[in-house]
C-alpha positions in Angstrom: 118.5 90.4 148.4 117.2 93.1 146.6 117.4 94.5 143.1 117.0 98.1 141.4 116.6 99.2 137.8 117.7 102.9 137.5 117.9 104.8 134.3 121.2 106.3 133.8 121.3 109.3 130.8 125.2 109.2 130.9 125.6 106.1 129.8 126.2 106.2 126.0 128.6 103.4 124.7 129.9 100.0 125.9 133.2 101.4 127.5 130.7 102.8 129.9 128.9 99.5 130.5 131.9 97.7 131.1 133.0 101.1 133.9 130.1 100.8 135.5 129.9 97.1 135.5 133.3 96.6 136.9 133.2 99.4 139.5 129.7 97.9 141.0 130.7 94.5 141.0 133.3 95.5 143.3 131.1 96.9 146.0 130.8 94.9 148.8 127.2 93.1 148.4 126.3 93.3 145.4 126.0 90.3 143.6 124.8 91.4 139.9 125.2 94.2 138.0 123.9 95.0 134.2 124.4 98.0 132.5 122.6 98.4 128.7 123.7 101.3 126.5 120.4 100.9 124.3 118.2 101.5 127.5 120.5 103.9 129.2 120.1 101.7 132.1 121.5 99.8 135.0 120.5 96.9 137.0 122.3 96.1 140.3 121.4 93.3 143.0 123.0 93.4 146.8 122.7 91.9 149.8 121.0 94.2 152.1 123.1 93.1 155.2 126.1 94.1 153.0 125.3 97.2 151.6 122.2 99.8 150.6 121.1 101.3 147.4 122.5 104.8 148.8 125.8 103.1 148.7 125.7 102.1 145.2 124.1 105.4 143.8 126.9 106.9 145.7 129.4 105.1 143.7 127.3 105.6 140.6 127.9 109.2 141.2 131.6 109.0 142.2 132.6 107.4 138.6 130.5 110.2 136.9 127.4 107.8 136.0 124.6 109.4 138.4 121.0 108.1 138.0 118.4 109.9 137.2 116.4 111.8 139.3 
């Protein structure tokens, strides 16, 4: 498993929380994701034999919620 914390500036309400939570969640591998409006911030765990962090950013960025640099 691993985990990453990435700050994400888009993120400024709880509709956005719950986008990016469900959209994640549905990647194949990952097994948590957290999103927190006061932080601006999301969490996300995978399974590495599933899927990559460039996968998820990639998604992040898709639905308009890209990390920052």
């Amino acid at each position: 498993m691993a985990e990453k914390t990435v700050s994400v500036p888009t993120i400024s309400c709880g509709h956005c929380v719950k986008t990016i939570e469900r959209e994640v969640a549905e990647l194949d591998g990952v097994t948590s994701v957290s999103a927190d409006a006061g932080s601006r911030s999301v969490t996300v765990t995978w399974d590495e034999g599933a899927t990559s962090w460039p996968a998820v950013e990639e998604l992040l960025v898709e639905i308009n919620y890209p990390p920052a640099e």
